[in-house]
NUKOLMAR-26933 format. One record per residue (C-alpha): residue in three letters; x negated, y, z negated. Coordinates in Angstrom, 1 decimal, decimal comma, always signed. Last residue first. Example, Ala and Ser with C-alpha at 12.3 -4.5 7.8 and 13.67 -1.06 7.14 Angstrom:
rec type SER; xx -13,7; yy -1,1; zz -7,1
rec type ALA; xx -12,3; yy -4,5; zz -7,8
***
This chain:
rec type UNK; xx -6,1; yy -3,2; zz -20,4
rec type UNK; xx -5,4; yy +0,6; zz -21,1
rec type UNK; xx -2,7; yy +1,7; zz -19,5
rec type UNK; xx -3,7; yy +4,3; zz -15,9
rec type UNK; xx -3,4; yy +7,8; zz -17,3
rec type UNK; xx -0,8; yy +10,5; zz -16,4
rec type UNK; xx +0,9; yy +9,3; zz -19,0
rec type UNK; xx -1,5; yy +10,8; zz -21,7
rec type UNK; xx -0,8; yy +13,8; zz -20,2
rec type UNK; xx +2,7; yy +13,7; zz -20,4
rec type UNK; xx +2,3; yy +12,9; zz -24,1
rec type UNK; xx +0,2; yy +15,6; zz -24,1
rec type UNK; xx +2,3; yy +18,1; zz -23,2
rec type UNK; xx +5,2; yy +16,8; zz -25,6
rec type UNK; xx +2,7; yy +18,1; zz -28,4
rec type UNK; xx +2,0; yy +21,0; zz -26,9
rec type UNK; xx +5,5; yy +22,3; zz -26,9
rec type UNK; xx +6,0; yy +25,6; zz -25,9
rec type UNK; xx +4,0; yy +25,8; zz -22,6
rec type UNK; xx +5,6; yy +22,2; zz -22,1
rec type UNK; xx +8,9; yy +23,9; zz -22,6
rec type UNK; xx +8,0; yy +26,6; zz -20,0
rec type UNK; xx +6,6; yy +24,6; zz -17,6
rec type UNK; xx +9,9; yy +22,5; zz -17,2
rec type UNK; xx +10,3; yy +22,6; zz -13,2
rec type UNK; xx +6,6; yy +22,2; zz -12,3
rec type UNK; xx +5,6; yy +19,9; zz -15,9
rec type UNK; xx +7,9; yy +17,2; zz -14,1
rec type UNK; xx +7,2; yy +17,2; zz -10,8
rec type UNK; xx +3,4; yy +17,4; zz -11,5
rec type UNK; xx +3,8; yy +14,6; zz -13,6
rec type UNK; xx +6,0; yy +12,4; zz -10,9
rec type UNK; xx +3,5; yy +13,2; zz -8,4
rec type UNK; xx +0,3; yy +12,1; zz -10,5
rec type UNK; xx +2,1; yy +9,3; zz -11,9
rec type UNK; xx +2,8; yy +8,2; zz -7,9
rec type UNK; xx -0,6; yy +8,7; zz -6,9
rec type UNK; xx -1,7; yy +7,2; zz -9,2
rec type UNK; xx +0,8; yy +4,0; zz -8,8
rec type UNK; xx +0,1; yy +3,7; zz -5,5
rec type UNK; xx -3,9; yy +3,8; zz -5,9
rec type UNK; xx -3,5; yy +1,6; zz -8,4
rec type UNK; xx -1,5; yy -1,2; zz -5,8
rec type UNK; xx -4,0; yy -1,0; zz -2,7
rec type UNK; xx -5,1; yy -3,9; zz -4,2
rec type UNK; xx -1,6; yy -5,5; zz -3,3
rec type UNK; xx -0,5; yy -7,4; zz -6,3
rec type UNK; xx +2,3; yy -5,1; zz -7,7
rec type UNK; xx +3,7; yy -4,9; zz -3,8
rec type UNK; xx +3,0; yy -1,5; zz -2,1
rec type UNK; xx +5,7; yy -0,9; zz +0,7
rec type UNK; xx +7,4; yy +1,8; zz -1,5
rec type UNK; xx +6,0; yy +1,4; zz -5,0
rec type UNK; xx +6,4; yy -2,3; zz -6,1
rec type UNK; xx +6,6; yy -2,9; zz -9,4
rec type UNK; xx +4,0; yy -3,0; zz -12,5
rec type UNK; xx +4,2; yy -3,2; zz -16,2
rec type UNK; xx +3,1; yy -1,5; zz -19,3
rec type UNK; xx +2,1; yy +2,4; zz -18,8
rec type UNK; xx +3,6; yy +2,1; zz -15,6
rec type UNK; xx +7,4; yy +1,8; zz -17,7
rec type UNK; xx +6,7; yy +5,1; zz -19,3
rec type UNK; xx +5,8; yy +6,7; zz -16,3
rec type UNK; xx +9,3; yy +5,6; zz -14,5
rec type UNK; xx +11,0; yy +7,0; zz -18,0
rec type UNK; xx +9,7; yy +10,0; zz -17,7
rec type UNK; xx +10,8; yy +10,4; zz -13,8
rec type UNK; xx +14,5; yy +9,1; zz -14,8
rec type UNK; xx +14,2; yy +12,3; zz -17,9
rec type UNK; xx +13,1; yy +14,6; zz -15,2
rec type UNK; xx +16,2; yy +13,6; zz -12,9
rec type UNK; xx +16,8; yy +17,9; zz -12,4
rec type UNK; xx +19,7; yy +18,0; zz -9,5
rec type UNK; xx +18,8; yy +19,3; zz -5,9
rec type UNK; xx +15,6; yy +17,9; zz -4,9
rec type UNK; xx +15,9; yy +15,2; zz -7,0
rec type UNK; xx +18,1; yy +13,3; zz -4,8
rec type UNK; xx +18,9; yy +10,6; zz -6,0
rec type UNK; xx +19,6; yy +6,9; zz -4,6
rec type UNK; xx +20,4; yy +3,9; zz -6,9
rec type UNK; xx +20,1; yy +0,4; zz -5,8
rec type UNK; xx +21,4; yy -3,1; zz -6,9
rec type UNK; xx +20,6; yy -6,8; zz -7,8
rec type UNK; xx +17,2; yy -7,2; zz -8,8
rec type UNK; xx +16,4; yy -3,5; zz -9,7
rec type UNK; xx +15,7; yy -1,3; zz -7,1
rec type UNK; xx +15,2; yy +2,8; zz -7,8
rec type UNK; xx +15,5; yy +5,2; zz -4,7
rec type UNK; xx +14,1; yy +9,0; zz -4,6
rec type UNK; xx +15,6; yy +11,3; zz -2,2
rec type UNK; xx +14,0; yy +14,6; zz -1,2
rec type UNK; xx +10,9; yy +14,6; zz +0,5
rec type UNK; xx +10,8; yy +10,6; zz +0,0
rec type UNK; xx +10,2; yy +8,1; zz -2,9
rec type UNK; xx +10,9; yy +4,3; zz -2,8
rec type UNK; xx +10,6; yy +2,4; zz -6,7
rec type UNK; xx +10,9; yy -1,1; zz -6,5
rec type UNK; xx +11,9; yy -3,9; zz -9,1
rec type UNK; xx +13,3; yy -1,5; zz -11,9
rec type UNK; xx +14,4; yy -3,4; zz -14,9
rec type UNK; xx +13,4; yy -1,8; zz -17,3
rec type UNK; xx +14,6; yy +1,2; zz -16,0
rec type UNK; xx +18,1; yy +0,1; zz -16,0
rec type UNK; xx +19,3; yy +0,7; zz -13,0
rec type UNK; xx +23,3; yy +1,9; zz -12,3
rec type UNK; xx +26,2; yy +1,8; zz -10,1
rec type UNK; xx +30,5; yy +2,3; zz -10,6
rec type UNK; xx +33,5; yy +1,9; zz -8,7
rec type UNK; xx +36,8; yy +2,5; zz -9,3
rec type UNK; xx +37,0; yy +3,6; zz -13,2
rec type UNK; xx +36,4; yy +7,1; zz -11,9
rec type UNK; xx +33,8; yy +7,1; zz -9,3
rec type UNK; xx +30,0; yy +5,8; zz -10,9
rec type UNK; xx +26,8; yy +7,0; zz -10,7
rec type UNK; xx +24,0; yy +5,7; zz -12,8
rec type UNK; xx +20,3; yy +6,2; zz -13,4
rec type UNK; xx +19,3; yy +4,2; zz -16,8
rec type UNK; xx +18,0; yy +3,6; zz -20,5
rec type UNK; xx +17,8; yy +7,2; zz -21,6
rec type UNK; xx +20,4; yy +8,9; zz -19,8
rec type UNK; xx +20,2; yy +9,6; zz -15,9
rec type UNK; xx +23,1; yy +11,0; zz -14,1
rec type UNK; xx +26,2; yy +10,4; zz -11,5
rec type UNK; xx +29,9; yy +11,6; zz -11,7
rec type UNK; xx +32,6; yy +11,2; zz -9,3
rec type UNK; xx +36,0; yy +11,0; zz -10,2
rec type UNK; xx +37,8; yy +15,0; zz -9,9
rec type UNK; xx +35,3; yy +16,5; zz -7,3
rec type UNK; xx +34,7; yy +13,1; zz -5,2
rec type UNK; xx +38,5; yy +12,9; zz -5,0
rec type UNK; xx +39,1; yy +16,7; zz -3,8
rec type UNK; xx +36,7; yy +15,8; zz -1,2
rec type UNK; xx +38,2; yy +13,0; zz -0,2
rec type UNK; xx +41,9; yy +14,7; zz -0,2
rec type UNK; xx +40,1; yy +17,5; zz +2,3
rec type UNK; xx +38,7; yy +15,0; zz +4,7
rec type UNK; xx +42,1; yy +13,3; zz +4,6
rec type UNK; xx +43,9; yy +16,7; zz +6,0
rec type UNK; xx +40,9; yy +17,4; zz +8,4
rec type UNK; xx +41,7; yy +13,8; zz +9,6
rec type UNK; xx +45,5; yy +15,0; zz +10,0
rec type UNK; xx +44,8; yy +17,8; zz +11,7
rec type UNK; xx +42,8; yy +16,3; zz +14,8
rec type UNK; xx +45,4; yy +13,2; zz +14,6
rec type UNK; xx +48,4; yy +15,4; zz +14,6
rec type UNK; xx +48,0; yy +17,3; zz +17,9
rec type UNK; xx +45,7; yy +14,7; zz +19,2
rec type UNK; xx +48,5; yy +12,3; zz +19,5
rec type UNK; xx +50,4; yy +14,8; zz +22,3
rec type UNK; xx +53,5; yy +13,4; zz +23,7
rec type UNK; xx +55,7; yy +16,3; zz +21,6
rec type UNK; xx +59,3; yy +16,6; zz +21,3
rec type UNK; xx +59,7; yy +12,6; zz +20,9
rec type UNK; xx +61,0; yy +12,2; zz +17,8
rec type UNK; xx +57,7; yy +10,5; zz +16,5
rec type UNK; xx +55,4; yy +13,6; zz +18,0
rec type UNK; xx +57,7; yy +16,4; zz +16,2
rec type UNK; xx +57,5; yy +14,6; zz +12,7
rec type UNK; xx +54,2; yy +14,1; zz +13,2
rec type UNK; xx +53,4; yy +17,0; zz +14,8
rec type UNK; xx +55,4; yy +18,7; zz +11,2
rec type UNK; xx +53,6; yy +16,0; zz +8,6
rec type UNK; xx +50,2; yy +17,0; zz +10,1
rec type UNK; xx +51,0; yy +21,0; zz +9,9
rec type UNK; xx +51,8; yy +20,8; zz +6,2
rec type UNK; xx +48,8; yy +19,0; zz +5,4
rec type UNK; xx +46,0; yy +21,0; zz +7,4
rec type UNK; xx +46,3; yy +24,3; zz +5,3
rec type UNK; xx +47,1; yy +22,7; zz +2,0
rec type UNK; xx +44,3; yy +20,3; zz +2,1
rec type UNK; xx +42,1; yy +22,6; zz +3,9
rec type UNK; xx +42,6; yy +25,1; zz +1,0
rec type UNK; xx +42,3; yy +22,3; zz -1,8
rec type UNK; xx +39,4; yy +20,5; zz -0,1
rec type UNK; xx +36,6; yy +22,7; zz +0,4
rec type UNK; xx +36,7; yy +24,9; zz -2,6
rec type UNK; xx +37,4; yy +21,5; zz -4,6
rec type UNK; xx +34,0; yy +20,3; zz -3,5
rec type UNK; xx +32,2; yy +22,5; zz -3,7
rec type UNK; xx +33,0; yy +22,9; zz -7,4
rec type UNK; xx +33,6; yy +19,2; zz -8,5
rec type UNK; xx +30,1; yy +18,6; zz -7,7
rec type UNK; xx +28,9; yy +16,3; zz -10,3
rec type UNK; xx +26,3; yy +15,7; zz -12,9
rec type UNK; xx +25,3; yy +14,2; zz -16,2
rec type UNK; xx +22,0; yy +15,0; zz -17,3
rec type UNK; xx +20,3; yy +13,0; zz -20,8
rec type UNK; xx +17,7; yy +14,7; zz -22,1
rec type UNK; xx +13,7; yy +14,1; zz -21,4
rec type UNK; xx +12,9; yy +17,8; zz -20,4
rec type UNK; xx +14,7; yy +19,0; zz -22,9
rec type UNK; xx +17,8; yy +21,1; zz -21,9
rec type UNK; xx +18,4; yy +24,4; zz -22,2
rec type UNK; xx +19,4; yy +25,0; zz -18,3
rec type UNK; xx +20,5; yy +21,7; zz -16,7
rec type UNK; xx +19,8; yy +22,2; zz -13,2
rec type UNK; xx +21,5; yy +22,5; zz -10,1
rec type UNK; xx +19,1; yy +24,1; zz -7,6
rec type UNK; xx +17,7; yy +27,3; zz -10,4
rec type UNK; xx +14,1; yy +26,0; zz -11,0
rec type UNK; xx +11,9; yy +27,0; zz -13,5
rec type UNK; xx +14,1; yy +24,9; zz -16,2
rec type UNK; xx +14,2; yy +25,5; zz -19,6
rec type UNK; xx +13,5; yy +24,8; zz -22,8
rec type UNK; xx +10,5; yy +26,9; zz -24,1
rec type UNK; xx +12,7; yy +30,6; zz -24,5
rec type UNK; xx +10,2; yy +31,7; zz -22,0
rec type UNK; xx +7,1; yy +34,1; zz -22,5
rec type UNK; xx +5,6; yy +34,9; zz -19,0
rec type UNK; xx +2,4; yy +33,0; zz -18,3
rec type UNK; xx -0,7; yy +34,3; zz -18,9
rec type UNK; xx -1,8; yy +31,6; zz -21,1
rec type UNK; xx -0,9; yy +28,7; zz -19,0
rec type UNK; xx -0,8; yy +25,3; zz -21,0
rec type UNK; xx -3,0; yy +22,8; zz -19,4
rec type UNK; xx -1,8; yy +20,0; zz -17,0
rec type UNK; xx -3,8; yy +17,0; zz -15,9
rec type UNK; xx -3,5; yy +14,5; zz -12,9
rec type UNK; xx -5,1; yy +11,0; zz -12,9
rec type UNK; xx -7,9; yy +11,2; zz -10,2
rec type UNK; xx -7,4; yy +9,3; zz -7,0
rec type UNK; xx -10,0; yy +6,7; zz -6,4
rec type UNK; xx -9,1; yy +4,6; zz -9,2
rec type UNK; xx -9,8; yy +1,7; zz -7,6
rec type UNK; xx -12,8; yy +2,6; zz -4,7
rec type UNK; xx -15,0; yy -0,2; zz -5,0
rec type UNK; xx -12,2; yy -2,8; zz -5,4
rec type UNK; xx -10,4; yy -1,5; zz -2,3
rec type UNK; xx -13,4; yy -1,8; zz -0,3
rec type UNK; xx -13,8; yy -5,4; zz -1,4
rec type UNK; xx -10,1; yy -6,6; zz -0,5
rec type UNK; xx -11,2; yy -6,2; zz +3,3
rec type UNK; xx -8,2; yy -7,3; zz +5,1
rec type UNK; xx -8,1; yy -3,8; zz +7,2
rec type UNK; xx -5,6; yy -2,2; zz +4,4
rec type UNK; xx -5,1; yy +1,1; zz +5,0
rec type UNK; xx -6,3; yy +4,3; zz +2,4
rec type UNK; xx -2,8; yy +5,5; zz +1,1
rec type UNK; xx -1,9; yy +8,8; zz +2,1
***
C-alpha cells in the first residue's frame, strides 16, 4: 500500500526509497533440481530459462469441451429446426437453447485451433489465426496495471492482459525490470512524475523479482550469475 498523497510533496521526498529493494540468496538446503525449471506446475514451460520465449494456448480444454457438445447439441438443433419451420413444433426455445450450446462448442473449438498468445523477447502478443492479432513492445510500454491475477501492459495505442497466475510470463516480468532500470511509466494510478512514483516502482521490482526467483528457484540456485543480474535489478538505476 502506497503511502497517500495529502498535497505535501515534502513527506514524500523524506521518505523516497522507503521500501527496500528486494534480495534473493541461493538456498543451500534446498532440494537438488535439474536448474531449469519451474516450481510451479499451472501451465508452465518446464526446461525453460527463465527469460525464454513462451508460446501458449488452450487447445486441450478447449477441444474436450467443444467437440462432444458440438456433436451432441448439433444434430438435435438442425432436427427442432427442421420440426419448428414445418410447423410440428411452436416451441423456439426448443432449438434456440441447443443451438447456442451448439455455437458455444464451435467457439471453443475455434479458440483451441487459432488462438495463441506469449511473450518473446521484445513483446506480449496474442493473436487468433491470421484474424486478429495484439501485442506491446516493451519499449514501448506506457502503463503497467497489476492485479491478484491479471497483469495489463499499455502502450500508446493498445493493451495486453495476462494472467500470470496461470501461464509463466517471467521473461515479460524481466523485461518490465529491464526497462525501470532506464525509463519510467506509469504503474497503475502512479504517473512517472508523481512523487509517490519510486515507491511504485519498488514496490513493483520487488514484486516482479519475487515472482520471478519464486517459480524459477531452481535455475537461479544453479545459476549465480543470472541471480545477480536479478539482483541487480531489483535496484533503483543509478542517476
Amino acid at each position: 500500500m502506497f503511502p497517500p498523497n495529502n498535497g505535501d510533496t515534502s513527506h514524500f521526498e523524506r521518505n523516497q526509497q522507503m521500501i527496500a529493494p528486494a534480495h534473493f540468496e541461493t538456498d543451500p538446503n534446498a532440494p537438488q533440481s535439474q536448474g531449469d525449471e519451474s516450481r510451479s506446475g499451472k501451465s508452465r514451460k518446464k526446461n525453460l530459462r527463465p527469460d525464454e520465449p513462451r508460446v501458449y494456448h488452450r487447445a486441450l480444454a478447449m477441444l474436450l469441451y467443444g467437440i462432444p457438445v458440438g456433436i451432441v447439441m448439433t444434430l438435435p438443433t438442425v432436427g427442432f429446426a427442421y420440426s419448428y419451420a414445418g410447423g410440428f413444433n411452436d416451441s423456439l426455445a426448443s432449438f434456440i437453447v441447443p443451438g447456442l450450446l451448439a455455437l458455444s462448442a464451435l467457439v471453443a473449438i475455434a479458440m483451441g485451433l487459432f488462438h495463441r498468445y506469449g511473450v518473446d523477447d521484445e513483446k506480449v502478443w496474442s493473436k487468433f489465426g491470421h484474424i486478429y492479432s495484439t501485442e506491446v513492445r516493451f519499449d514501448e510500454i506506457e502503463r503497467v496495471n497489476h492485479g491478484v491475477t491479471l497483469f495489463e501492459l499499455y502502450s500508446p495505442d493498445t493493451k495486453v492482459t495476462f494472467k500470470y497466475e496461470r501461464f509463466d510470463y517471467t521473461p515479460a516480468f524481466i523485461h518490465i525490470l529491464e526497462e525501470l532500470q532506464h525509463r519510467r511509466f506509469a504503474i497503475s494510478d502512479t504517473l512517472p512524475e508523481d512523487p509517490a512514483w519510486e515507491d511504485a516502482a519498488q514496490n513493483l521490482r520487488n514484486m516482479l523479482g519475487w515472482w520471478i526467483y519464486t517459480n524459477h528457484q531452481g535455475h537461479y540456485d544453479a545459476h549465480p550469475e543470472d541471480l545477480a543480474h536479478l539482483n541487480s535489478l531489483m535496484l533503483p538505476p543509478a542517476h
